[in-house]
C-alpha positions as CSV (number, residue, x, y, z in Angstrom):
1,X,-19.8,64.0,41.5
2,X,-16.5,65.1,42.0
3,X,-13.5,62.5,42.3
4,X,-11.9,62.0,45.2
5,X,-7.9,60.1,44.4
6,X,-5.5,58.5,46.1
7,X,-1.8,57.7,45.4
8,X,1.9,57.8,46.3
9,X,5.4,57.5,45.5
10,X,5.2,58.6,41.6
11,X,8.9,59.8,41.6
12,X,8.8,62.2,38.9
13,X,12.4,63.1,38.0
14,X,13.8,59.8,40.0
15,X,16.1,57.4,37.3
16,X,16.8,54.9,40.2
17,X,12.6,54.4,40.3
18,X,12.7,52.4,37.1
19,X,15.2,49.9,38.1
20,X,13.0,49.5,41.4
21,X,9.5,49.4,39.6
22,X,10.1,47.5,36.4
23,X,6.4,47.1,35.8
24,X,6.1,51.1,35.1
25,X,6.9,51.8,31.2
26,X,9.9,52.9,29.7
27,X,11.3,50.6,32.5
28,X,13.5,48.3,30.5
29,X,15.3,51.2,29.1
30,X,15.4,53.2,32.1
31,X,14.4,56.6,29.9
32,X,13.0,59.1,32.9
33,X,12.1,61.3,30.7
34,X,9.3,59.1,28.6
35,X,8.2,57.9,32.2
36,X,7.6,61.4,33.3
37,X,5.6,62.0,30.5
38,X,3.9,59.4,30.6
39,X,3.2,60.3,34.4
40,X,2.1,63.3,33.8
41,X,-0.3,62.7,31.0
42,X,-1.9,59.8,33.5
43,X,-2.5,62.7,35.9
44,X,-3.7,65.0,33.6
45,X,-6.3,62.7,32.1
46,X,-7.5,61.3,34.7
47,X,-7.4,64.3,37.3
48,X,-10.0,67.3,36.4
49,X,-9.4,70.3,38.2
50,X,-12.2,70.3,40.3
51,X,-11.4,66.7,41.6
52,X,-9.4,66.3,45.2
53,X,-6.1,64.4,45.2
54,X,-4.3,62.9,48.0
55,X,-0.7,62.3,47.5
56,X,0.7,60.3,50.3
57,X,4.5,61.1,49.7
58,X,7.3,61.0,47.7
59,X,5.7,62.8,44.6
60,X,9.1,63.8,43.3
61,X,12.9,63.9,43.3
62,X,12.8,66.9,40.8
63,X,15.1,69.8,42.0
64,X,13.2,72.9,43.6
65,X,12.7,75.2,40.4
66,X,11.6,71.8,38.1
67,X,9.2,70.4,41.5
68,X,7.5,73.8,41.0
69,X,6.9,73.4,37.1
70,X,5.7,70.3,37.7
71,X,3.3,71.4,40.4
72,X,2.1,74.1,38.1
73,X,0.8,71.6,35.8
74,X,-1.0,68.9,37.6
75,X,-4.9,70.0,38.2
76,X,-6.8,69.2,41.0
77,X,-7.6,70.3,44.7
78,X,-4.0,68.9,46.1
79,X,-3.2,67.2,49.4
80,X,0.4,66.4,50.4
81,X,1.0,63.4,53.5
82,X,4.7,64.3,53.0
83,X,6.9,61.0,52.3
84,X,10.6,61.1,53.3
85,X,11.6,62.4,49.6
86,X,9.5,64.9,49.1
87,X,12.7,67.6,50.4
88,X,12.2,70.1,46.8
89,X,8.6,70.8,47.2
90,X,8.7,71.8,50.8
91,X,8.9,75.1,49.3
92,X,6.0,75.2,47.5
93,X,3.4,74.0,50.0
94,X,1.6,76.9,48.7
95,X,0.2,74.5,45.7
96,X,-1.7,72.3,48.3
97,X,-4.5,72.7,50.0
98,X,-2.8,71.8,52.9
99,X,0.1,69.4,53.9
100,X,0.5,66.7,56.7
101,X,2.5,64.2,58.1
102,X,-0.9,62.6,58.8
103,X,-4.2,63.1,58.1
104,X,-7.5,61.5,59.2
105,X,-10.7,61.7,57.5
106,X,-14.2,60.9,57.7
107,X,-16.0,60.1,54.0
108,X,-20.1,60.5,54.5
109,X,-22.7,59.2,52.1
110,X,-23.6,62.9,51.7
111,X,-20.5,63.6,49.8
112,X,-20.1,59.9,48.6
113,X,-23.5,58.2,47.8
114,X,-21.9,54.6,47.2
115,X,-20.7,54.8,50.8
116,X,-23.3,52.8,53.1
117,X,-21.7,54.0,56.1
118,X,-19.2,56.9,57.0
119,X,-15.3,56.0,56.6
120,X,-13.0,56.9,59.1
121,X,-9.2,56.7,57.1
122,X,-6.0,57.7,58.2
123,X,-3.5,58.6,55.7
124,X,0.5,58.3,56.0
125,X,3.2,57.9,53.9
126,X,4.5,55.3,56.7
127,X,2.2,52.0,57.2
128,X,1.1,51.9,60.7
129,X,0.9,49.0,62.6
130,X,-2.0,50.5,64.8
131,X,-3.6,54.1,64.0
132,X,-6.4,56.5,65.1
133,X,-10.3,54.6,65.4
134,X,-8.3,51.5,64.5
135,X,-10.7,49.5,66.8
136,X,-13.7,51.1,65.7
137,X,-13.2,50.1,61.8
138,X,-10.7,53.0,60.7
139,X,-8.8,52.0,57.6
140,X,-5.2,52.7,57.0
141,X,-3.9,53.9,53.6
142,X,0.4,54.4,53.0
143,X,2.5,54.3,50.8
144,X,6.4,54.1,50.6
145,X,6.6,50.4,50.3
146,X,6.0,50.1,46.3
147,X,3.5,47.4,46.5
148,X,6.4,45.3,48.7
149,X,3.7,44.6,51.8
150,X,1.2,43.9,49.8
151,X,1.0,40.3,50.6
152,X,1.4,41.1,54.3
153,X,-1.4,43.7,54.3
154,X,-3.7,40.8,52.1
155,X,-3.0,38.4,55.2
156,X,-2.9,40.4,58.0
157,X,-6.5,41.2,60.0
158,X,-5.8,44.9,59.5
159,X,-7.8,47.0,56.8
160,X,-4.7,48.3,55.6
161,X,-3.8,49.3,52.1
162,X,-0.9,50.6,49.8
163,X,-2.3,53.2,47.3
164,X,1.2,53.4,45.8
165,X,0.9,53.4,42.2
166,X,3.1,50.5,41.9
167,X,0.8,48.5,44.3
168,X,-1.5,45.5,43.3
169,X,-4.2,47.6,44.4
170,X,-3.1,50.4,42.2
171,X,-2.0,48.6,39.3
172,X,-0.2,52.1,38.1
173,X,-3.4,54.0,38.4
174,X,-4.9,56.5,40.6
175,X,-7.1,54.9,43.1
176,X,-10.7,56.2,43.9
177,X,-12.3,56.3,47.2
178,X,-14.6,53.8,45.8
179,X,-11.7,52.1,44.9
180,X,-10.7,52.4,48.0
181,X,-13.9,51.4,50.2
182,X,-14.4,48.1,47.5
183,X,-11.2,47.3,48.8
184,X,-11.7,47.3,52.3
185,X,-15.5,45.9,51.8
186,X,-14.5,43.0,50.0
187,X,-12.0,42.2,53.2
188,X,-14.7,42.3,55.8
189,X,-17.2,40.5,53.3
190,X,-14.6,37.5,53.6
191,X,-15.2,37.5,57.4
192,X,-19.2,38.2,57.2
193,X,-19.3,41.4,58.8
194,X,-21.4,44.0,57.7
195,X,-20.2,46.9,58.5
196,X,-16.5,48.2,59.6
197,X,-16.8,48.9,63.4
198,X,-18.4,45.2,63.7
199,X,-15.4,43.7,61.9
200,X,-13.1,45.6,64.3
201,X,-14.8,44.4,67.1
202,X,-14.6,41.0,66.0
203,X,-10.8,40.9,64.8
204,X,-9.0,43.3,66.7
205,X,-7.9,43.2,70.3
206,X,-9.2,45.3,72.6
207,X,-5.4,46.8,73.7
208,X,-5.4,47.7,70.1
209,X,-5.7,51.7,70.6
């Protein structure tokens, strides 16, 4: 089966990152150049072309004739949920699939055996405090807070996640949509529901739209 990934705000080509994210290597001497290689060999190895990525924003601050270079070498069927620094590839949409400011999907088992049930997710670069199918067990995957809201998202009732690669969840890895639905399983397992719409109906107010 094909791989379906997740992730968000990789910065290529962005020094200021590494003083922000001092877990990603070549941190501690702030070299931009060893961290973009090293991006782009985690990509590479782990994407193959025929696999679907979802980028949910700020891929990179690389100036418009480098953002295409870069675009040119990173495999995979691409989807862009545009993040608010993501200005230099706005040109080049033509190297996604498509491009959003938000996108919903619906995973089946068909397409995803491991899944016991279809997910509904929404995808944007922003987190959301209430989204689309929210009260009928829609997840909500973002980025753009660098694993910052992580503890909020653990503690809050929402199925909510940062797939940011500098996330807990991430870990500075892609992030699978079996990665992905273990996440949001193992929340509603905590709360002995079986099945996404029941913990909605159980945790979410009704008003919640």
């Amino acid at each position: 089966m094909n791989q379906i990934y997740f992730t968000a705000d990789l910065h290529f080509g962005h020094a200021n990152i590494l003083k922000h994210s001092p877990r990603r290597p070549f941190a501690d001497v702030v070299d931009i150049k060893a961290h973009d290689e090293w991006l782009l060999d985690k990509w590479r190895s782990t994407v193959d072309k025929r696999d679907t990525v979802y980028v949910l924003g700020d891929l990179t601050f690389l100036k418009s004739e480098d953002a295409r270079h870069l675009l040119e070498k990173l495999p995979g069927q691409k989807f862009l949920i545009e993040g608010n620094h993501d200005g230099s590839i706005r040109a080049y949409k033509n190297y996604f699939r498509e491009v959003y400011q938000i996108k919903e999907m619906v995973f089946k088992p068909t397409v995803a055996p491991f899944l016991k049930e279809d997910l509904q997710v929404v995808m944007c670069h922003y987190p959301m405090v209430t989204w689309n199918k929210k009260p009928y067990g829609a997840i909500m995957l973002h980025g753009h807070c660098h694993g910052k809201l992580d503890e909020h998202n653990a503690q809050s009732m929402d199925l909510r996640f940062d797939v940011g690669i500098d996330g807990t969840l991430a870990n500075l890895e892609f992030l699978t949509l079996e990665d992905i639905y273990n996440a949001a399983t193992e929340k509603i397992s905590q709360y002995k529901c079986n099945n996404f719409a029941e913990y909605a109906r159980n945790n979410y107010r009704s008003t919640a739209m």
